[in-house]
C-alpha positions as CSV (number, residue, x, y, z in Angstrom):
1,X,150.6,112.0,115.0
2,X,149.6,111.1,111.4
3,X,147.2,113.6,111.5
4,X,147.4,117.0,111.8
5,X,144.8,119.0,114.3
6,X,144.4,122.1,112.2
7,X,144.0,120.1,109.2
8,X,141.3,118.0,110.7
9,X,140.3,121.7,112.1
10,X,140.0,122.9,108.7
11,X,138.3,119.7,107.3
12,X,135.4,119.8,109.9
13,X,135.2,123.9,109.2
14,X,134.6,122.7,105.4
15,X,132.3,119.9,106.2
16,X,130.0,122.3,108.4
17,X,129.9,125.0,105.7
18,X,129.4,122.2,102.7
19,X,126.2,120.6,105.2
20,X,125.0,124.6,105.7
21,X,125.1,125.0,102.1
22,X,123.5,121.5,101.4
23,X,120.4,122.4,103.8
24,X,119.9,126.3,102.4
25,X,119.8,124.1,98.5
26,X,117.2,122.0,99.5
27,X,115.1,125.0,101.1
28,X,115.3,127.0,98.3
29,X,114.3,124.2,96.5
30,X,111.3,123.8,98.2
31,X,110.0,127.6,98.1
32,X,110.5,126.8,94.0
33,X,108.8,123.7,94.1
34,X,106.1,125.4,95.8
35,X,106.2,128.6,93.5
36,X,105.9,126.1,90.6
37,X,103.2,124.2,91.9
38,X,101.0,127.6,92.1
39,X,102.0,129.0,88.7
40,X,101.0,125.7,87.4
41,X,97.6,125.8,89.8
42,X,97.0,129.2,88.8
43,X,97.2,128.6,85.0
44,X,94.6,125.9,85.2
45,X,92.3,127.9,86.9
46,X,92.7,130.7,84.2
47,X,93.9,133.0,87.2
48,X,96.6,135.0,85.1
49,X,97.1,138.1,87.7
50,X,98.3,135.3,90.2
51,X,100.5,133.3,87.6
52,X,102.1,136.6,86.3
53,X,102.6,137.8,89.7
54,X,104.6,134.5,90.8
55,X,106.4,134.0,87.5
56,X,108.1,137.6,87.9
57,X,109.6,136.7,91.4
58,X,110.0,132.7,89.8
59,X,112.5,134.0,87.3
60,X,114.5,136.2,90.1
61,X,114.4,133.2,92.7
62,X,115.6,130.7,89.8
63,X,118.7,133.2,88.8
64,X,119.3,133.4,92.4
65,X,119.1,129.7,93.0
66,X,121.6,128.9,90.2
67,X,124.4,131.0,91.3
68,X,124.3,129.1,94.5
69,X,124.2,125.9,93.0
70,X,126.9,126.5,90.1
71,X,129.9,126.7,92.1
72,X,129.0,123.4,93.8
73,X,128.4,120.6,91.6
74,X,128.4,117.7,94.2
75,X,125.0,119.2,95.2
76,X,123.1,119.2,91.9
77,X,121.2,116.1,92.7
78,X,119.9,118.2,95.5
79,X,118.8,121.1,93.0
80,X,118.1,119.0,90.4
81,X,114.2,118.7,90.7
82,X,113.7,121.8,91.5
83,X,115.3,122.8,87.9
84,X,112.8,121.1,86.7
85,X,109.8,122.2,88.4
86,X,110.9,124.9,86.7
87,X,111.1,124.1,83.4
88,X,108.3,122.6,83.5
89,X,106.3,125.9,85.2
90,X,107.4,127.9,82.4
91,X,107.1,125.5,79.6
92,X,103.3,125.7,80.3
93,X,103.2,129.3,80.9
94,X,104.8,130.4,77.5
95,X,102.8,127.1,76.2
96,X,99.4,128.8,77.1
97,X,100.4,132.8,77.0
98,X,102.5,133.2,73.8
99,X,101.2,129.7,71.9
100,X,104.5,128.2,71.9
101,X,107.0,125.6,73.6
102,X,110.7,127.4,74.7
103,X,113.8,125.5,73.6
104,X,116.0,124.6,76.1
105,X,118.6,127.4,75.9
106,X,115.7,129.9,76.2
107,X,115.4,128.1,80.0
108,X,118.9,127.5,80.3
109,X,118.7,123.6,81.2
110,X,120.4,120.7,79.5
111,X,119.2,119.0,76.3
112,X,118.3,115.5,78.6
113,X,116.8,117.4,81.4
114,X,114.4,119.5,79.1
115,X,113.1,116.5,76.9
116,X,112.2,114.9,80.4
117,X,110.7,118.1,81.7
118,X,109.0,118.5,78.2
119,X,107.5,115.2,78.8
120,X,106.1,115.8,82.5
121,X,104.5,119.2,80.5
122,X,102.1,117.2,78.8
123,X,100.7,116.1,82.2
124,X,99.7,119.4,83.4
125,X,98.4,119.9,79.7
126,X,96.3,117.1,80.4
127,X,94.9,118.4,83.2
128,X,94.4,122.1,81.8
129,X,92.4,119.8,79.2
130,X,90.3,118.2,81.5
131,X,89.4,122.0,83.1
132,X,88.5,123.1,79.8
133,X,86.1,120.3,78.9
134,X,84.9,120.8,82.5
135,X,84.0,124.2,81.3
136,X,82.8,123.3,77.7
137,X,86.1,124.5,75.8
138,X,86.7,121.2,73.6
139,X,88.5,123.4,71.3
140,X,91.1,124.3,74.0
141,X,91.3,120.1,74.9
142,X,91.4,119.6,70.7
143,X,94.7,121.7,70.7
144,X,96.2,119.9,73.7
145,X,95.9,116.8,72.2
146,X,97.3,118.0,68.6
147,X,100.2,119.7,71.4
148,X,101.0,116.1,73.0
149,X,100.7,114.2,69.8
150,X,103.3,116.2,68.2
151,X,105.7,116.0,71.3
152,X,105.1,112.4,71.3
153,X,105.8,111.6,68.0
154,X,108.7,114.1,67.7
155,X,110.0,112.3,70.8
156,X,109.3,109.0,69.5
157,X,111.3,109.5,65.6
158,X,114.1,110.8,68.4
159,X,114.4,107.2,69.5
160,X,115.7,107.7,72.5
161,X,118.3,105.5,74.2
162,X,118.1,106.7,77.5
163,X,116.3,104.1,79.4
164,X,114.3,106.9,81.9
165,X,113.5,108.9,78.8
166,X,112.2,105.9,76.8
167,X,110.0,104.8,80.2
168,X,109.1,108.8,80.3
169,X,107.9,108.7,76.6
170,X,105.1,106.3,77.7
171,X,104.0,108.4,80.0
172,X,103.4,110.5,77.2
173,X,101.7,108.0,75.0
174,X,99.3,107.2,78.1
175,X,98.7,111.3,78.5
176,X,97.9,111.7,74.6
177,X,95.4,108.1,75.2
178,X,93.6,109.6,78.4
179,X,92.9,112.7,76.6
180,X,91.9,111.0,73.6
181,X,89.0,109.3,75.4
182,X,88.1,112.4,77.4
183,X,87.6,114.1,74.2
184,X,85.5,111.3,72.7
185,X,83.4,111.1,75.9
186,X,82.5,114.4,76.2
187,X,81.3,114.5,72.2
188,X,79.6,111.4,72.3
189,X,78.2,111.4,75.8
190,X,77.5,115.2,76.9
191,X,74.9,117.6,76.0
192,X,76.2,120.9,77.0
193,X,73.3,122.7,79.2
194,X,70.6,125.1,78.1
C-alpha cells in the first residue's frame, strides 16, 4: 500500500476542519456585509443612534473576524469583501462624523485594498448627496462634490497601474459627473417650497 490509512485519516480530518472553517468565514462575512450595509443605510438617513449603535459591535465583530482569518491565508479571497465592506462603512462614518477620511493604517487594511474601497466611498457619498438635495441641503451635496473631486484627482496624479484600480478610478469620475449635474439641476430647475 502506497498510501498510508492514518495519513489519509489525518488528511480527511484536515480537509473537514479547513471546509468548517471555510463556511463559519463566509458567514461571518455575511453578518458584516449586513452590518455595513445598515451603518451605511443609517448614515443616509441621518439616523446616528442606529449607526453608533452598530459601529460599536462593527469594530468588535471586525477584530473578531480578523483573528480567524489571519492564521489562514488560503481563505482571504473568502474574507476579502467583507474587509472592505468595512472600510468602506467606516470611511463614511468618520467621513461624515469627525469631517475627515482615515488612512489606511488607522483601518488596518492594505494600501491597494483601501484606495479601492476609497473609491466605492464616493458612491455612498453620492448618494448621501442626493438625500441631502432631497432635503434642500445643497451645501451638504457642494462638499461632497469638492470630497470626490479631490479623491479623484489625487487618485488620478497617482497614476495608477493596476488595471482594476485604473477601471475603479472611472467609476469615480462618473460619481463626481452624476453629482455635478444633480447639483446643477437642482439650482437651475428647483424652487424650494414656501
Amino acid at each position: 500500500m502506497l498510501l498510508n490509512p492514518d495519513y489519509i485519516s489525518q488528511l480527511k480530518e484536515k480537509l473537514d476542519f479547513y471546509t468548517d472553517l471555510k463556511d463559519q468565514i463566509v458567514q461571518q462575512g455575511i453578518k458584516i456585509n449586513r452590518f455595513s450595509k445598515s451603518i451605511i443605510y443609517a448614515l443616509i438617513r441621518n439616523d446616528w443612534k442606529t449607526a453608533e449603535e452598530y459601529v460599536n459591535q462593527f469594530k468588535q465583530m471586525i477584530q473578531e473576524y480578523r483573528k480567524l482569518v489571519a492564521p489562514y491565508p488560503q481563505f482571504w479571497k473568502n474574507a476579502e469583501i467583507s474587509f472592505q465592506e468595512y472600510a468602506e462603512a467606516m470611511i463614511f462614518y468618520i467621513y461624515l462624523k469627525e469631517n475627515r477620511i482615515p488612512s489606511h493604517q488607522e483601518l488596518g487594511v492594505d494600501e491597494t485594498s483601501y484606495i479601492q474601497w476609497l473609491m466605492d466611498f464616493t458612491g455612498e457619498l453620492l448618494r448621501k448627496a442626493t438625500e441631502e438635495l432631497i432635503n434642500w441641503n445643497i451645501e451638504f451635496a457642494k462638499k461632497a462634490k469638492q470630497t470626490i473631486e479631490e479623491i479623484y484627482l489625487a487618485l488620478l496624479n497617482m497614476e495608477l497601474k493596476i488595471f482594476d484600480l485604473r477601471k475603479k478610478l472611472d467609476y469615480v469620475a462618473a460619481n463626481l459627473n452624476r453629482l455635478q449635474d444633480k447639483i446643477f439641476y437642482f439650482l437651475t430647475l428647483r424652487t424650494q417650497p414656501q
